[in-house]
C-alpha positions as CSV (number, residue, x, y, z in Angstrom):
1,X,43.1,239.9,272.9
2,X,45.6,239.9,269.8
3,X,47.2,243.2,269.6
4,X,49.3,244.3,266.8
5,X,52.5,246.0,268.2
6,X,55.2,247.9,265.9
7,X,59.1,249.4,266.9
8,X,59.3,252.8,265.9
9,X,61.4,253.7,263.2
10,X,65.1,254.6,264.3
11,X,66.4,255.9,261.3
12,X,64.3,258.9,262.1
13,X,66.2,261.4,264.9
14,X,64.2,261.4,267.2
15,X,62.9,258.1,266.7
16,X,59.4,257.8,265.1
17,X,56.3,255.6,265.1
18,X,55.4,253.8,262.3
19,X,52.8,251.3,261.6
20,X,52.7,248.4,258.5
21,X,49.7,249.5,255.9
22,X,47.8,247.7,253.0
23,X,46.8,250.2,250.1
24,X,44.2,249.0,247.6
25,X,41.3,250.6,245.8
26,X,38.8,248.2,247.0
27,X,38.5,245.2,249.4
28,X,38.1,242.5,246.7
29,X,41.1,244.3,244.1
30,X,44.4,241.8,244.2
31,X,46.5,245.0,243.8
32,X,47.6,245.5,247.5
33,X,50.5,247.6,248.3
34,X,51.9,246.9,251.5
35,X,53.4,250.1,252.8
36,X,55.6,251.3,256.3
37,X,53.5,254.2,257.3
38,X,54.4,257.1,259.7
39,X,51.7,258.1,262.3
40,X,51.4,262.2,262.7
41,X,49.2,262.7,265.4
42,X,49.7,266.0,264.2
43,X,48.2,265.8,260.6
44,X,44.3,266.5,259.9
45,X,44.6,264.4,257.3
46,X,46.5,261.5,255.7
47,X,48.7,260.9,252.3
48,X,50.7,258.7,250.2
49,X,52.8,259.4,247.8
50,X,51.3,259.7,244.3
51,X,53.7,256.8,243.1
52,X,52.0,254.2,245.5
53,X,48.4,255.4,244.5
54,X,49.1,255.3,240.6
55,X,50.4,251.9,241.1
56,X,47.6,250.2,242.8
57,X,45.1,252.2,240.1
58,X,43.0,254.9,242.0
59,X,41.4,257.3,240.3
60,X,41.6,260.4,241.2
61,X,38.0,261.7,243.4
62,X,38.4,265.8,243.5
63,X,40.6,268.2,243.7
64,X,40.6,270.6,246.8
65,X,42.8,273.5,248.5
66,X,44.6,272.9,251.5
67,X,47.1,274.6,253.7
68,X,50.5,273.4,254.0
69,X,52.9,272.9,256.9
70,X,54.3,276.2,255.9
71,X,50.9,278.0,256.1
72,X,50.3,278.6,252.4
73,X,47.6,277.7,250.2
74,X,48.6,274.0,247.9
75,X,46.1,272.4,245.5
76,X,46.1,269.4,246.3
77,X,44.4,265.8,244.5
78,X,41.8,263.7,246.7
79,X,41.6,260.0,246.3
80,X,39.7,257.3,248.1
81,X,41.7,254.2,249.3
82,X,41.4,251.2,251.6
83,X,43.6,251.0,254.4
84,X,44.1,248.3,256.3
85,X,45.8,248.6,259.4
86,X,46.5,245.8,261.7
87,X,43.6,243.6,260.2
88,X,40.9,247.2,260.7
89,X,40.2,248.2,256.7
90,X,38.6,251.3,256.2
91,X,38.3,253.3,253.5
92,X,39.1,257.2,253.5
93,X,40.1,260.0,251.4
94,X,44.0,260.5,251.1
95,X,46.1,263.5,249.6
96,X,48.1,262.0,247.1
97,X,51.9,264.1,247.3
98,X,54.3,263.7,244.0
99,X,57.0,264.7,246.4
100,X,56.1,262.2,249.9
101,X,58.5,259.4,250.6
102,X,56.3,257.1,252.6
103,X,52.3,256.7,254.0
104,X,51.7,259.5,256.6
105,X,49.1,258.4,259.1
106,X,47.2,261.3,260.0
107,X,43.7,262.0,262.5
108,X,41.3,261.0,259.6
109,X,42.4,257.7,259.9
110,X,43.6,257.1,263.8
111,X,40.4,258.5,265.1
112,X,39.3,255.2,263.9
113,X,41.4,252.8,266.4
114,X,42.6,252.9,269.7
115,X,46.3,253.3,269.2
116,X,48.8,253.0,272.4
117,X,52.5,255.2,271.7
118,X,54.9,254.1,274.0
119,X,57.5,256.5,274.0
120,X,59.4,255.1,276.3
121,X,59.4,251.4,274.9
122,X,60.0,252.7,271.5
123,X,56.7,250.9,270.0
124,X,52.9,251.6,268.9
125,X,50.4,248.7,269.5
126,X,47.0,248.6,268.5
127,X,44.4,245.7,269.0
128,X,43.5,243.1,266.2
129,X,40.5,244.1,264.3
């Protein structure tokens, strides 16, 4: 069985994984952004940074409430993109953040795959889809 396998990132202290992305607004659109994402196993829900979405075109679906890391209420915009990681697209609703520097992976999205962190070895693999 192919399996996709990524090193984490080092210039994160501790060390973080990271997995390579494909951002676009629909399977057959040419505009594909090809983005190094962070997994957080801890998130609910995933983002991207509201540079990355206005460049590959989405339109923005809602607008919802949500509570921060800090605990406080943020207003926050919706938008639905396909992801395509490590040949699995899916499509799923992503916060779109003025302020995030790269993809956060969150449970919306790794719920969908069987992902394998290795601590240890520094890497995250996941099978071919």
């Amino acid at each position: 069985m192919l399996e996709y396998t990524y090193q984490y990132n080092t210039h994160y202290n501790p060390s973080a994984p990271f997995v390579d992305v494909k951002l676009s607004i629909s399977p057959h659109n040419n505009q594909v952004i090809e983005a190094y994402a962070q997994i957080d196993t801890g998130s609910d829900v995933s983002a991207v940074p509201l540079a990355l979405i206005h460049q590959i075109g989405a339109g923005k679906q809602r607008e919802q409430q949500m509570i921060s890391m800090s605990g406080r209420p943020e207003r926050v915009e919706i938008f639905e993109l396909f992801i395509t990681i490590a040949d699995h697209p899916i499509v799923v609703d992503v916060i779109g953040l003025p302020h995030l520097r790269e993809v956060v992976i969150g449970r919306d999205i790794l719920n969908h795959f069987t992902i394998t962190i290795d601590g240890l070895s520094q890497a995250t693999s996941i099978p071919a889809g």
